[in-house]
Steps between C-alpha positions, in 0.01 A plus 500: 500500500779713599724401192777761423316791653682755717306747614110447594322830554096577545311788514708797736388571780278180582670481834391841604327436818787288623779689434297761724430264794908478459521862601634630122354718302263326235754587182773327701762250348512191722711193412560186701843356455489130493713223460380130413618186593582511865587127600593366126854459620826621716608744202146711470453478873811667570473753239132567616605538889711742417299746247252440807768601784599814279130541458554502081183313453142548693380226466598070419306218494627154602458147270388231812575197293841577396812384731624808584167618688596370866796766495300763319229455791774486771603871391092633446432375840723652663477847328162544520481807338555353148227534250514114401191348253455142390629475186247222427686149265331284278793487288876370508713625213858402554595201380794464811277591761141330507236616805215300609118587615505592877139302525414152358182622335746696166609145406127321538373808285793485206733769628776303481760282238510145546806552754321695721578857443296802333543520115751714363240704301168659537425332149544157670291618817180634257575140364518220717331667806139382569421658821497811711789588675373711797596215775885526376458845478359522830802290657743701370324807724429310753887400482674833506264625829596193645874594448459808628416709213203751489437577144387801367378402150499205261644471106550235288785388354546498137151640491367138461188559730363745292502255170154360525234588730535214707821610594393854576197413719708300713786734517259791599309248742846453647540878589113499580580209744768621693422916445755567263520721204623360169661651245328487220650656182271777286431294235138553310488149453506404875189533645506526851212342739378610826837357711763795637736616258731710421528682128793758470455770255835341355698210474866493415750243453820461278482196216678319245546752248693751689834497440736430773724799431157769494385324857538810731387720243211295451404524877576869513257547213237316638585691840419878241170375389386360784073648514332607750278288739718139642780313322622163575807435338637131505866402528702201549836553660749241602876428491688394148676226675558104481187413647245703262738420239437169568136561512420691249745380221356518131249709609413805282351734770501525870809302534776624693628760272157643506465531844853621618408805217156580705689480864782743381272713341262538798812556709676767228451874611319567174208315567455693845591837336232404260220450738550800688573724169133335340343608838399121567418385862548148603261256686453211585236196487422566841401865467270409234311207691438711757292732246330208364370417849446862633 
């Protein structure tokens, strides 16, 4: 659904009433800073603590079925005031490293490859799956409050619960369930039911056809035309080292490359110049629950 899209914008100004319950003025620039894929593994936890410590990024959500979440939840619990999501996994990509459901129910519904673990596409998981997945969902909550973690919001990753509505009924009946916005992106095709939610006026992420060598001026662009009303811009930091080599080998995007370029441009002075020159103000998921429930 997503394909090679960049930036997702609606109509300006549709958060209005909630960037005034924020305290800002309604023709404020808001933009939450967040950074996916807390918990994949030791390289894009340690990457992520960091832009968290230094306070580079608003906002992360953490992957509970991946086997670097027990460390990632060690360091949410005990700094409580992290904005941490669930970044919610039906999928496993990498070929090296395979993650499995949290609950039985994924692999009696067809979540899962022969072996156990989530299918490495979303194409495979609109194919072979036959079921809802709200109980696995559900676990994977249920899991990271039990670890200590008090989410703010929920995502998907890879999009793949917004594919079919299936997936997005039980993804919003997840945030319904435990009274948690989800970010949904502002797409006219996505239809939205009467679950919480969360729209932004804009959605912003970096893909495959920006060239490696235009990366921070691709970010400081998007930082110059950010609208009006709430941004959520996605990023995917981690550490170009043995381990996400490893990982990610023969990967074309979001491999380690990719994500050492996002961490040391959300660490570079120019991208912090940039959002104080463009007059932007940054939030985070927790601000913006609050207005949802106020």
């Amino acid at each position: 659904m997503m394909g090679a899209l960049r930036i997702l914008r609606r109509v300006i100004g549709m958060n209005q009433e909630i960037v005034i319950r924020l305290g800002y003025p309604a023709a404020s620039k808001l933009l939450v800073i967040h950074a996916d894929d807390f918990g994949m593994c030791n390289s894009v936890n340690l990457a992520i603590v960091e832009l968290l410590d230094e306070e580079r990024v608003t906002s992360a959500s953490v992957m509970v079925p991946c086997p670097g979440f027990n460390d990632a939840a060690k360091y949410i619990s005990s700094h409580r005031t992290a904005d941490i999501g669930v970044h919610l996994t039906i999928t496993s990509e990498w070929a090296p490293l395979r993650w499995h459901p949290v609950s039985g129910n994924a692999v009696k519904e067809g979540f899962t490859t022969p072996a156990g673990s989530f299918w490495t596409t979303v194409k495979d998981v609109m194919l072979y799956s036959r079921g809802r997945v709200l109980n696995e969902l559900t676990a994977q909550v249920e899991t990271a409050i039990r670890c200590g973690i008090k989410p703010t919001h929920l995502d998907t990753h890879m999009f793949a619960l917004l594919r079919t509505p299936r997936l997005f009924r039980d993804y919003l009946a997840t945030g319904e369930r435990f009274d948690l916005p989800c970010l949904v992106p502002p797409l006219p095709s996505i239809q939205t039911v009467p679950f919480r939610h969360f729209v932004p006026d804009s959605l912003l992420q970096a893909t495959t056809d920006v060239a490696p060598d235009q990366w921070k001026d691709y970010y400081l662009t998007l930082l110059q035309s950010i609208p009006a009303g709430i941004t959520v811009l996605l990023t995917h930091p981690g550490y170009d080292d043995d381990e996400l080599r490893a990982i990610t080998k023969g990967s074309s995007g979001w491999d380690a490359r990719w994500r050492q370029r996002d961490f040391d441009v959300l660490r570079s002075p120019e991208f912090r110049s940039a959002i104080l020159k463009n007059g932007v103000q940054l939030i985070s998921w927790r601000e913006i629950r609050s207005a949802l429930t106020c």
